[in-house]
C-alpha positions in Angstrom: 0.0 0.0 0.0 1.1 3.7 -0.7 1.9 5.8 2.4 0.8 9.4 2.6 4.5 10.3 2.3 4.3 8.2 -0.4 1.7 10.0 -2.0 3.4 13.3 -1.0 6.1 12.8 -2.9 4.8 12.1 -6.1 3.7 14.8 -8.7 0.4 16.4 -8.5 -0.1 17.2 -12.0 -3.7 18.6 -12.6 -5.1 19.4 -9.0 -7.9 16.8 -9.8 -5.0 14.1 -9.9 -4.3 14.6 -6.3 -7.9 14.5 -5.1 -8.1 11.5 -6.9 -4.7 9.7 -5.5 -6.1 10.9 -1.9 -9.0 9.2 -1.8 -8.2 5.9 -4.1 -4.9 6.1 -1.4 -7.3 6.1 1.6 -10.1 3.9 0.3 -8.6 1.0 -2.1 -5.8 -1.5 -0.9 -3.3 -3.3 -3.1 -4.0 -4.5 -5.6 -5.9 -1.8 -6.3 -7.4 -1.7 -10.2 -5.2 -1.6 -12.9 -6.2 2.4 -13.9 -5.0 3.6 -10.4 -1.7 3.4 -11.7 -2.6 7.0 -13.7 -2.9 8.3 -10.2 0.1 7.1 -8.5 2.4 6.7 -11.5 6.4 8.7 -11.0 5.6 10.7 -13.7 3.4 13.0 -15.0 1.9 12.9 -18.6 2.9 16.4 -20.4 -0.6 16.4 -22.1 -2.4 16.6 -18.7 -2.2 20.3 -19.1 -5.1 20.9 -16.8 -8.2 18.3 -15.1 -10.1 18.5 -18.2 -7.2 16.9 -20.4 -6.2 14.3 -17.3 -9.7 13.3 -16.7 -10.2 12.8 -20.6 -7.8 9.9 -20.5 -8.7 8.7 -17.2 -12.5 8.4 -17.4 -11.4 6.6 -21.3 -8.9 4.1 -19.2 -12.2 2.7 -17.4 -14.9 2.9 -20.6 -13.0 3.4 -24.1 -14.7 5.3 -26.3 -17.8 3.6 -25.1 -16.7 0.2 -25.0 -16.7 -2.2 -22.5 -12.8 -3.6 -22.6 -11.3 -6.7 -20.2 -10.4 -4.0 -17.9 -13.7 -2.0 -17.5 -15.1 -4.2 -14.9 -12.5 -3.8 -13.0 -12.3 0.1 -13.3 -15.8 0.4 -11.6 -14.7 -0.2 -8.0 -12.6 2.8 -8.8 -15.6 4.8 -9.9 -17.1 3.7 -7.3 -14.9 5.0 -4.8 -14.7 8.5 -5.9 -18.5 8.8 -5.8 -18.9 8.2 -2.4 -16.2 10.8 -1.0 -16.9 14.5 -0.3 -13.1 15.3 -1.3 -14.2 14.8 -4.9 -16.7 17.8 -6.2 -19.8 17.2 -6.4 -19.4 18.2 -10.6 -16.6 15.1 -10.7 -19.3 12.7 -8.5 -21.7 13.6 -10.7 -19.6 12.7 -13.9 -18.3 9.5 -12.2 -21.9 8.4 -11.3 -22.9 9.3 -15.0 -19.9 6.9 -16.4 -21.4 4.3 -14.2 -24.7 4.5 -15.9 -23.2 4.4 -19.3 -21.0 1.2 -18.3 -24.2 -0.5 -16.8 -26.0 0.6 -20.2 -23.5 0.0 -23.0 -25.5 -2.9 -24.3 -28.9 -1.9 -24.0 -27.7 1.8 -25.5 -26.4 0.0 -28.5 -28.8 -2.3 -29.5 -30.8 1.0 -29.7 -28.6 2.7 -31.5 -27.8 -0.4 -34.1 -31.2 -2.1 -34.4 -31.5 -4.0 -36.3 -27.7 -4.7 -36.5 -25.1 -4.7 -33.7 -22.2 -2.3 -33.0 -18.7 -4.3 -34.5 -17.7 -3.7 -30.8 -19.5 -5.6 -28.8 -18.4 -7.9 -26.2 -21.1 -9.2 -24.6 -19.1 -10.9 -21.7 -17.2 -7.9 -21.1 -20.7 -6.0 -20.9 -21.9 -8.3 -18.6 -19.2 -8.4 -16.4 -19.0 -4.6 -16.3 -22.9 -4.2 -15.6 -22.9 -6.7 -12.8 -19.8 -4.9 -11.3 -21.7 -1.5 -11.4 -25.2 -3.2 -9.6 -23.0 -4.8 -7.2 -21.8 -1.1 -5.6 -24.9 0.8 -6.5 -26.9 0.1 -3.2 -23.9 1.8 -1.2 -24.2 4.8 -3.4 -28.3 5.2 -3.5 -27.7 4.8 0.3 -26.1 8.5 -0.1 -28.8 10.1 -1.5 -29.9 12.0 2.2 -26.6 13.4 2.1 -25.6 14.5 -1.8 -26.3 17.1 -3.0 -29.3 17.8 -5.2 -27.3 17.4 -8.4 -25.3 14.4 -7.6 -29.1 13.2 -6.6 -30.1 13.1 -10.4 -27.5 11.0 -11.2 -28.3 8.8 -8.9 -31.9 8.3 -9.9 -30.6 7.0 -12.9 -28.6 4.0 -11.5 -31.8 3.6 -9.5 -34.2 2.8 -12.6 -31.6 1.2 -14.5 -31.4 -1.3 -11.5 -34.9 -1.1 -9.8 -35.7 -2.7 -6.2 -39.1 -3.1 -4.1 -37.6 -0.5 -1.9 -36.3 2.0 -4.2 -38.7 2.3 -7.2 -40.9 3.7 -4.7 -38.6 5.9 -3.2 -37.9 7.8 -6.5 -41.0 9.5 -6.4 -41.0 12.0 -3.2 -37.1 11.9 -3.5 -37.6 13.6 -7.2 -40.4 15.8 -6.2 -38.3 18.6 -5.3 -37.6 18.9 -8.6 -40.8 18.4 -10.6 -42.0 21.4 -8.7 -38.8 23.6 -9.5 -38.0 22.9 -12.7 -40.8 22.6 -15.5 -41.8 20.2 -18.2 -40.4 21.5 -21.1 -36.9 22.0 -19.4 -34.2 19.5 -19.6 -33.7 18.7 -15.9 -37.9 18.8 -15.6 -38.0 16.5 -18.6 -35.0 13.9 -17.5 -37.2 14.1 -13.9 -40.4 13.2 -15.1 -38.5 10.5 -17.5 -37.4 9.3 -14.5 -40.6 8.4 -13.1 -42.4 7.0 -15.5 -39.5 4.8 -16.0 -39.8 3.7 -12.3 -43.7 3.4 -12.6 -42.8 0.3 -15.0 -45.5 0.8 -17.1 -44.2 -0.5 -20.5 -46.8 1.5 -22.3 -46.5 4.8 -20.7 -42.6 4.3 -21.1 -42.8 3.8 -25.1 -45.2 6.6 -25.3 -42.6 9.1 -23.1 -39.6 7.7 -25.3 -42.1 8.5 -29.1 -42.7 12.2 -27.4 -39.0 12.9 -26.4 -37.5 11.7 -29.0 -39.5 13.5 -31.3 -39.2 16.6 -29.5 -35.7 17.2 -28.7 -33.4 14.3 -28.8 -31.9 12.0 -31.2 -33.9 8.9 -31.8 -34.1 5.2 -32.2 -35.8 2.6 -34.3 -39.3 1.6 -33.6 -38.6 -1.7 -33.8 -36.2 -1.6 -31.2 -36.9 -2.8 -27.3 -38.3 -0.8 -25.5 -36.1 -1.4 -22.8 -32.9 -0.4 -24.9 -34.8 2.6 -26.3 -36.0 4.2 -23.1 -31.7 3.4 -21.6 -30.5 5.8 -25.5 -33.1 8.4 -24.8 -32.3 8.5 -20.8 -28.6 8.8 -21.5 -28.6 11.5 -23.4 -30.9 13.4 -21.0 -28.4 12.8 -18.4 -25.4 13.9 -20.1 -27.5 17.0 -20.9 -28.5 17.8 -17.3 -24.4 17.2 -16.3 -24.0 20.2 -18.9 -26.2 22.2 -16.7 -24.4 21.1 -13.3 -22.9 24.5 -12.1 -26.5 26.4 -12.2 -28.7 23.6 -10.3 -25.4 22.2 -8.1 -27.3 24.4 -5.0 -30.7 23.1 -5.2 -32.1 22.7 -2.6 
């Protein structure tokens, strides 16, 4: 294991590399995954000119260009350690929660996207692997939720209807309601709320019928032929990665 000296002596590079070694340092033992060695490494890269460059090529170590690899299993207990420590920002929780969701989605996303055919990419053990790794450490962060903050909270909700329970289906509805009454349909976080929840309803019918309006509205869409299922995952990313765009004004909601 790496001492804090350790840790102290290494460079920093981009200050969101030494958040990042801090809490992996604290929070994973040896052997930790293989992408940790970015964080600890005796060198840093000269490309990692600031945290946007570094976390570029660290987020695509874990989930390559939307690809599940041999390694992006293992990537998620990473993940998932960063989204449950305060010393990350809530923007970078969000992001990391986000990448969760498109690990535990990378199938369903694409047979969306590539009905009737399939991505030349797939790997569906690798896929498999990945999305059981990301249900296996979901509970832990849903059980957060009371403390995050509001935006971390809608990245959240996705994990939650992407891997529904008796207990936390239900829960989605006065957990969201915050935000139904603050942000309008029409809006993208009032839109990616309300998709939420008719998602958790598991009405199969009212879930095609939100994904036909959406889609049509505002977002790119998917075959009609497709499942439902994979449809609803497409149209739900997108909405997410749309409401991460709008982090900085909603990150204080109450």
């Amino acid at each position: 294991m790496t001492r804090n000296s350790d840790r102290n002596d290494l460079p920093d590079g981009p200050p969101i590399r030494r958040v990042f070694r801090e809490v992996i340092g604290d929070r994973l033992t040896d052997p930790r995954p293989p992408q940790a060695a970015m964080l600890f490494q005796s060198s840093v890269d000269p490309f990692w000119t600031d945290d946007r460059f570094f976390l570029a090529d660290f987020y695509s170590e874990i989930l390559h260009q939307d690809t599940c690899l041999p390694y992006t299993a293992d990537g998620v207990p990473l993940l998932a350690a960063l989204a449950i420590d305060d010393r990350v920002p809530p923007q970078q929780r969000f992001r990391v929660i986000s990448l969760l969701f498109d690990i535990a989605t990378v199938t369903d996303r694409h047979v969306a996207e590539y009905w009737p055919g399939t991505t030349p990419y797939a790997d569906p053990g690798n896929e498999n692997q990945a999305r059981e790794a990301v249900r296996s450490c979901t509970p832990d962060l849903l059980a957060r939720w009371a403390s995050e903050r509001p935006a971390v909270r809608l990245a959240l909700a996705a994990l939650a209807v992407v891997f529904p329970t008796a207990r936390t289906l239900p829960a989605l509805t006065p957990r969201l309601e915050c935000f139904v009454g603050q942000h309008p349909q029409g809006t993208d976080i009032g839109d990616y709320v309300r998709f939420v929840l008719v998602l958790a309803a598991g009405d199969s019918a009212r879930t095609l019928t939100a994904v036909e309006s959406l889609t049509t509205a505002a977002w790119a869409g998917t075959p009609r032929a497709a499942p439902t299922s994979a449809r609803s995952a497409h149209l739900l990313g997108q909405m997410l990665n749309r409401v991460g765009m709008e982090l900085r004004p909603f990150s204080q909601t109450s």
